[in-house]
N, C-alpha and C positions, 0 to 999 in steps of 0.2 A: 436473608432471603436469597442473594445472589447466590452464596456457597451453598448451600441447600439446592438452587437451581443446578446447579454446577456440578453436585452429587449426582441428580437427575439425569443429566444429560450423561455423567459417565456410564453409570448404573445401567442405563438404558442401550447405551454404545455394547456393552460388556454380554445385554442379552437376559440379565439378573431380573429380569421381571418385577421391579420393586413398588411397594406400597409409597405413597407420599404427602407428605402433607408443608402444603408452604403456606406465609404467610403473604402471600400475593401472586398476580396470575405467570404463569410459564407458557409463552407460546407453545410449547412444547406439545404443552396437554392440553391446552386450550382452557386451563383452568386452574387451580391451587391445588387440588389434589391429583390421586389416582389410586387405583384400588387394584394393587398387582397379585401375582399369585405367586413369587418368589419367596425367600427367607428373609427379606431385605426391608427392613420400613425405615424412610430418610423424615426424617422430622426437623421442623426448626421448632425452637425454644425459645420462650423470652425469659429471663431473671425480675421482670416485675412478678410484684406478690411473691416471691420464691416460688412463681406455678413452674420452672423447670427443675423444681427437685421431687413433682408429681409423674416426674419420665425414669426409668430404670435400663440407660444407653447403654453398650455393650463396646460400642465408639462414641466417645465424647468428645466434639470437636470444639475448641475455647477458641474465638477470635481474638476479643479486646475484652479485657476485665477494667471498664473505666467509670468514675463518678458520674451516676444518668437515674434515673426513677428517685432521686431525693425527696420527694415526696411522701416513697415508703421506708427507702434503705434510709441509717442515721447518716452514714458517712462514706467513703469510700473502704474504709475498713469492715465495715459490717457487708458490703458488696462481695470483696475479695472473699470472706468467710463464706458465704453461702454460693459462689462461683466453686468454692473446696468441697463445698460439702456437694454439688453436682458432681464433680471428678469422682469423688469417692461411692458414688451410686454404680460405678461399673464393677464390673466384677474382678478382683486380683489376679485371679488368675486367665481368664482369658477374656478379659478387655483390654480397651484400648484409651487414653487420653490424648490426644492430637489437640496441641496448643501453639501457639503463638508465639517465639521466642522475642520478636522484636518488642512485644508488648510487655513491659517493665513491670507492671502491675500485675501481668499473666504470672510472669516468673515469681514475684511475690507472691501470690494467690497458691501456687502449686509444689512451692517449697519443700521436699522432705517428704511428697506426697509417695506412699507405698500402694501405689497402679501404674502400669505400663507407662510411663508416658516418651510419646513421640513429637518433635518440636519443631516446627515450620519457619523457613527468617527468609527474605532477601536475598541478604548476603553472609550472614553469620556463620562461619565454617565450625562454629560450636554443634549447629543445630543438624536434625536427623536429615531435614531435608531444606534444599534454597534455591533458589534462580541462578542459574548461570547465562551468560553469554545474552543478556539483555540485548534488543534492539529494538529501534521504533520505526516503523512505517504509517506515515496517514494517523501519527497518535494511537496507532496499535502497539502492542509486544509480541513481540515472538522470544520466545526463551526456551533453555533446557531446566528439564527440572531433576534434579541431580538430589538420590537418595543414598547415603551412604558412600559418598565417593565415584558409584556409580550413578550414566544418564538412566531415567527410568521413564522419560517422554521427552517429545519435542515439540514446546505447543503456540500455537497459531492463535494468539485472542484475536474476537472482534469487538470486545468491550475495553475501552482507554483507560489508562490510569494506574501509578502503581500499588491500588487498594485490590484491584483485582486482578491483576497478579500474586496479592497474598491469597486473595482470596482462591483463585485457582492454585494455589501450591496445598492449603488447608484441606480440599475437593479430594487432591491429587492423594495427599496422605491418607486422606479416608480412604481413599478406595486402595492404596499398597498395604495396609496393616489388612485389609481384609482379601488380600491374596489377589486383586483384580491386575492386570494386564496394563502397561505404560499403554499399548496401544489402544484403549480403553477412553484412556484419559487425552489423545490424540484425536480419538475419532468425536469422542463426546464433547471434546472443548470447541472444537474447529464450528461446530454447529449452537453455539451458544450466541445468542446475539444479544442476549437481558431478559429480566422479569421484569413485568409489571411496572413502571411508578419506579423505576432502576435505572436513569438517565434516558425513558423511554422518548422513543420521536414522536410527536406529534404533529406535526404538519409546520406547513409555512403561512407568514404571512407579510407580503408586502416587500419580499426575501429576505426576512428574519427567518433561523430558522427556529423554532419551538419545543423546547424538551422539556421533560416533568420527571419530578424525582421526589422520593418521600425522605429525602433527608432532614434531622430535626433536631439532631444532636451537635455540638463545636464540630466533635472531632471526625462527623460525616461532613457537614458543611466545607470540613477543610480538603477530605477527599475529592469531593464533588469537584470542588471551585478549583480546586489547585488542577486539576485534570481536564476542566473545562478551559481553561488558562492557555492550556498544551496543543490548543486543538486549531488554532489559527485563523480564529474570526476577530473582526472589526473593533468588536464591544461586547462584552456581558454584561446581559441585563437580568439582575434577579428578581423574581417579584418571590418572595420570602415569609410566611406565616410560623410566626413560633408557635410551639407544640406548649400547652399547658403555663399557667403562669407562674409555678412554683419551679417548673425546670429554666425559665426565662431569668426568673428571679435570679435564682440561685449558680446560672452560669453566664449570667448578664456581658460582664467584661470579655468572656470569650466569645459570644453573639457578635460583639461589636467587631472585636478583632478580625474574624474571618471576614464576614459581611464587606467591610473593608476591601475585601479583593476582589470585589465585582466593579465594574466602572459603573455603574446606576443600581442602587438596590430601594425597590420599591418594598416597603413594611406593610402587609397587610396586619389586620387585628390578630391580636392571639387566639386561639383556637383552644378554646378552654375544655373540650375531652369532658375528663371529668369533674373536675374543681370548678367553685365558685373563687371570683378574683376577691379575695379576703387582705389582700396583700397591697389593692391598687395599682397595681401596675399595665403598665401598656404598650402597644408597639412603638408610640411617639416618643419614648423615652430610648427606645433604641436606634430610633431616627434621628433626635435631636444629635448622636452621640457619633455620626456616621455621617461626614462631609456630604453632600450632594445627592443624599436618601432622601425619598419620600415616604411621605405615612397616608395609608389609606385604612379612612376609617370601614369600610368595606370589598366584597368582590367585585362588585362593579365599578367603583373608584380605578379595583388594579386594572380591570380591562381597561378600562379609560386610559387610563397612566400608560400600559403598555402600547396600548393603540396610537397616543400622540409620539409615543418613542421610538416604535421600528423602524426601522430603513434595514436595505441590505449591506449584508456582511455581517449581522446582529446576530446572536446568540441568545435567545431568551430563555431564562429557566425560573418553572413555576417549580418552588420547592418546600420541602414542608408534608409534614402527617396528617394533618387536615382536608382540609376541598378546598384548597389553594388549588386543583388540578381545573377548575372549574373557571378559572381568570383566563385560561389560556386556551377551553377550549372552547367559551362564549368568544374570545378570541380571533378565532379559528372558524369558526360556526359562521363569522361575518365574512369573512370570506369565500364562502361560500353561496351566499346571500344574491 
């Protein structure tokens, strides 16, 4: 959702009049979509169900090829194959593939593949394109972003963390394989400030301040927290709902580990989507498993929980794919009261 926003805002800098479609809201637009009159439609994609090999991209942008939807895919192997078999929907000769170099399972996935591909890292001087000359202000980045040896932008986040930083360098290759302007990507980044449920602010309470984020996976949770970490408050407090009980199941151990980097993580219930709990499981098991967690068998439990915890210099973060967003803004609502 971020990169997809991040396309948006270039796209839009550039003058490209583009079509859009996200899976959550863009101040931008005031909404998830927009319905342009350019050649341009930015789309995100999920790899559940294989419903992204229903798209025919002409730029295919790969973030992370990692083990998530085990509910459908068998293994991480069968993921990587059908992440291939996306790539291979653009066209040879004039598409594009824009992937992920630091993602180990990307490079696995794309192996040998006969399509353009162009590859985004860090720091990897292998790759097409990478960050130079990192700094941080206030848990910002400013960086160069350096295509082929040459700068091809100089950009000013207002979103923390070095996940979006990949994710604006990912942004950035979309829009140079399709001929748009560094100062495209300069004007359109400088004005990004998040989507939706994207470490969005939600108010204060009590001088806590309040942020909500749809993270639901390890290796988002590790983005988030590790970023939220950076930012220089007191304590982080997470109130925390897992996404489905087969994906909790199945990456239990790494729930735990991340979780772990919050100083307070309150567990709300799992957030069962679409599955019945066949399996038994529950959020108290991920509580028990996490020094100084709480387990709330409901939303209102986590307000509660959250309410007796604020004080200022707090950090609070309602996270999670569910309507976890709803503990923090019944929250929020009380103070207003």
């Amino acid at each position: 959702t971020t990169t997809t926003s991040m396309c948006t805002h270039i796209f839009m800098a550039a003058e490209q009049d583009p079509t859009v479609m996200i899976g959550g809201t863009l101040p931008l637009l005031h909404s998830g979509y927009r319905v342009g009159h350019g050649d341009t439609i930015i789309l995100e994609s999920c790899e559940y169900c294989n419903s992204f090999l229903s798209f025919y991209p002409t730029v295919a942008v790969i973030l992370n090829v990692e083990a998530d939807h085990l509910d459908f895919f068998k293994d991480l192997g069968d993921i990587q194959h059908s992440f291939r078999s996306f790539a291979e929907l653009v066209p040879q000769e004039t598409g594009h593939v824009v992937a992920n170099y630091d993602n180990a399972s990307a490079r696995t996935a794309l192996n040998g593949l006969d399509r353009p591909l162009f590859w985004f890292s860090l720091h990897d001087p292998k790759a097409d394109c990478r960050a130079e000359h990192i700094t941080w202000a206030d848990g910002l980045p400013n960086f160069d972003i350096v295509i082929h040896g040459e700068v091809y932008a100089h950009v000013e986040l207002k979103v923390g963390g070095e996940h979006n930083i990949c994710n604006a360098l990912a942004a950035a290759s979309a829009a140079y394989v399709l001929g748009l302007p560094g100062s495209a990507v300069e004007t359109g980044l400088v004005g990004f400030t998040g989507a939706g449920r994207r470490f969005e602010y939600k108010g204060e309470y009590h001088g806590a301040k309040v942020y909500d984020d749809y993270a639901h996976h390890p290796d988002e949770l590790h983005a988030l927290l590790t970023m939220a970490r950076q930012l220089g408050y007191q304590r982080l407090v997470v109130a925390f709902q897992p996404h489905t009980y087969s994906r909790t199941a199945k990456l239990f151990d790494r729930f735990v580990e991340e979780l772990k980097l919050a100083d307070v993580a309150i567990l709300a219930e799992i957030y069962a989507a679409r599955e019945q709990n066949t399996m038994g499981i529950s959020s108290a098991d991920l509580a028990r498993n996490i020094p100084g967690s709480v387990y709330c068998s409901t939303l209102d439990k986590v307000t509660a929980q959250l309410r007796e915890l604020a004080r200022p210099g707090d950090l609070i973060l309602t996270v999670g794919a569910g309507d976890i967003y709803r503990a923090g803004e019944k929250l929020l609502s009380e103070t207003e009261d």
